[in-house]
C-alpha positions in Angstrom: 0.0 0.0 0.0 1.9 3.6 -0.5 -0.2 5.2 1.4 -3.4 5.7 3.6 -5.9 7.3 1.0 -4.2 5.8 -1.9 -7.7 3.9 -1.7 -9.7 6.7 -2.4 -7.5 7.9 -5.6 -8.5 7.8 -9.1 -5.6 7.0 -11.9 -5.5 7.7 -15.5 -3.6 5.4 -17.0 -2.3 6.4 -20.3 -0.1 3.9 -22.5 -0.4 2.7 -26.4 0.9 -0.6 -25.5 -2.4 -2.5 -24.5 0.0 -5.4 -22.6 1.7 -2.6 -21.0 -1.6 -0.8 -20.0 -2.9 -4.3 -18.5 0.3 -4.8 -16.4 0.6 -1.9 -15.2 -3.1 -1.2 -14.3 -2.7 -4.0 -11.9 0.6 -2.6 -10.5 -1.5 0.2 -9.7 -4.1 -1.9 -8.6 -1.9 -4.3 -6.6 -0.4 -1.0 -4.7 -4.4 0.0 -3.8 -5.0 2.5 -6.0 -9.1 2.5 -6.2 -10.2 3.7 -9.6 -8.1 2.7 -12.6 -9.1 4.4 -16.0 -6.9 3.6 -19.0 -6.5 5.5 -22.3 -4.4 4.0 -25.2 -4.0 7.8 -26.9 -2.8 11.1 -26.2 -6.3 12.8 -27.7 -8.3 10.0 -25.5 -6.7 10.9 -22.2 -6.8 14.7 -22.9 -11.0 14.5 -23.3 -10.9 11.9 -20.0 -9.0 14.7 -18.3 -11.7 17.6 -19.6 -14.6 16.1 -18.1 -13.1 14.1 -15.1 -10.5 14.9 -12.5 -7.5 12.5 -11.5 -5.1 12.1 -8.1 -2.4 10.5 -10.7 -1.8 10.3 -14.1 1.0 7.9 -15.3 1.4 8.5 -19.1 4.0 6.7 -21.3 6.0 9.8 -23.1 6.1 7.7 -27.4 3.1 6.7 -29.0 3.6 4.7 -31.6 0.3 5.9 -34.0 1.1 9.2 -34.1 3.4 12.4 -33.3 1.7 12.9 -30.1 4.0 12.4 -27.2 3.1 12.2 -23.4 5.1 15.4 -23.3 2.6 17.2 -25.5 0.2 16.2 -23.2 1.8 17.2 -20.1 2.4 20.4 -21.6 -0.7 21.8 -23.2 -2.8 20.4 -20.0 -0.1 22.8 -18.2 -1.3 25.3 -20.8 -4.7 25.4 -20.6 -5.1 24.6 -16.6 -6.8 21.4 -17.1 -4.8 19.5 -14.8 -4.5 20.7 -11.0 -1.3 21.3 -9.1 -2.4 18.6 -6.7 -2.4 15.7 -9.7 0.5 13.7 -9.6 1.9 13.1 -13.0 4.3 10.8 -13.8 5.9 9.9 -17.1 7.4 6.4 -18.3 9.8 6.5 -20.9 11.9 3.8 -22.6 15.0 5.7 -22.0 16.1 9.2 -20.1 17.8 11.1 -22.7 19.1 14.4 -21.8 16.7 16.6 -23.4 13.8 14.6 -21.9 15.1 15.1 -18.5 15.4 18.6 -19.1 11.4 18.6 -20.4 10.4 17.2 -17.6 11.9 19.5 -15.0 10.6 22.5 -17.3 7.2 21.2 -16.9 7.0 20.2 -13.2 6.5 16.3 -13.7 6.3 15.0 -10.8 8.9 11.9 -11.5 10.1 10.2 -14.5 10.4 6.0 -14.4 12.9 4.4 -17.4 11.1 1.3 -18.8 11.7 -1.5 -17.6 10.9 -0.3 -13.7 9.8 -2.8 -11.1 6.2 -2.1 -9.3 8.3 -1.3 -6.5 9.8 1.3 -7.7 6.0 2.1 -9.1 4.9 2.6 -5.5 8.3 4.3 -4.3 8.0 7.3 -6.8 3.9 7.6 -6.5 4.6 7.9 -3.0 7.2 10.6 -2.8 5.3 12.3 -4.7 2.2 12.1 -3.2 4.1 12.7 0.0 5.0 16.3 -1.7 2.3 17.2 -2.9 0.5 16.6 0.8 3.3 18.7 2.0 2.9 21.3 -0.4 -1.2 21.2 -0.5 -1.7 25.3 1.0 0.1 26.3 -1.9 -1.3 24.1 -4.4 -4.5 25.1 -3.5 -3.8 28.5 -3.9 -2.3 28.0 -7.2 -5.3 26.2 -8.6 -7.0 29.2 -7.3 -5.6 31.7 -9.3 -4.1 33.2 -5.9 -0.3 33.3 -7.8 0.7 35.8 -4.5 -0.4 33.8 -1.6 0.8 30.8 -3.5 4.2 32.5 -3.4 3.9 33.2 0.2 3.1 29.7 1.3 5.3 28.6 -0.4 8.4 31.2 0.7 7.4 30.1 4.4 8.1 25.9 3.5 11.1 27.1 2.3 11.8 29.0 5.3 10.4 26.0 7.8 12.3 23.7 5.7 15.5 25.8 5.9 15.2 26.2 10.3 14.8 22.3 10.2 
């Protein structure tokens, strides 16, 4: 289990490889993740993520039937605020090149696994990232509220707290 409410979260699930999709949907399952949804596009999980809202969002960064890439995703839901701060979103790619490490930093992803990754490691990154953005939540809210300045507070005074500790 990675965490107490890890029950209660809903997962998108977005991957092109329907073998890939099933495995890890039960990985996610296996580490008690309630709702899994599953998309095998990038256009299929950007109307899913429209009209629903999601805890986490694992989405594999190459498609194979097109030139959409989990990046493009990541990035124009960043764009048009149709995915909250609080989300976790994690991309899997089949290798880290440079220049995909650098994308994901620029976009805030919230933690990158290389294919193959164990379910371990799964439930490792899910958590410290869920355990950030619990730690974070003030400002996340705020950010998702449009309240950029008391965003920047809240978050100035974790740095501070974190700084004295």
């Amino acid at each position: 289990m990675i965490d107490r409410d890890i029950h209660l979260a809903r997962a998108l699930l977005v991957d092109g490889n329907a073998m890939m999709r099933n495995v890890t949907a039960t990985q996610l399952r296996d580490a008690g993740v309630g709702q899994v949804l599953t998309a095998g596009r990038v256009k299929e999980a950007r109307l899913m993520l429209e009209h629903d809202r999601f805890d986490i969002v694992l989405c594999t960064n190459e498609f194979d039937d097109g030139p959409d890439t989990g990046q493009d995703l990541l990035d124009e839901l960043r764009r048009e605020n149709l995915l909250p701060h609080s989300t976790v979103f994690l991309m899997v790619a089949e290798k880290a090149t440079y220049h995909q490490v650098v994308e994901a930093a620029e976009s805030a992803l919230d933690g990158l696994l290389v294919r193959p990754y164990t379910a371990a490691l799964l439930c490792q990154r899910l958590l410290e990232a869920r355990n950030r953005k619990r730690q974070l939540g003030d400002v996340l809210r705020a950010l998702d509220a449009g309240q950029t300045e008391i965003a920047f507070a809240r978050a100035a005074a974790h740095h501070r707290h974190a700084a004295a500790a």
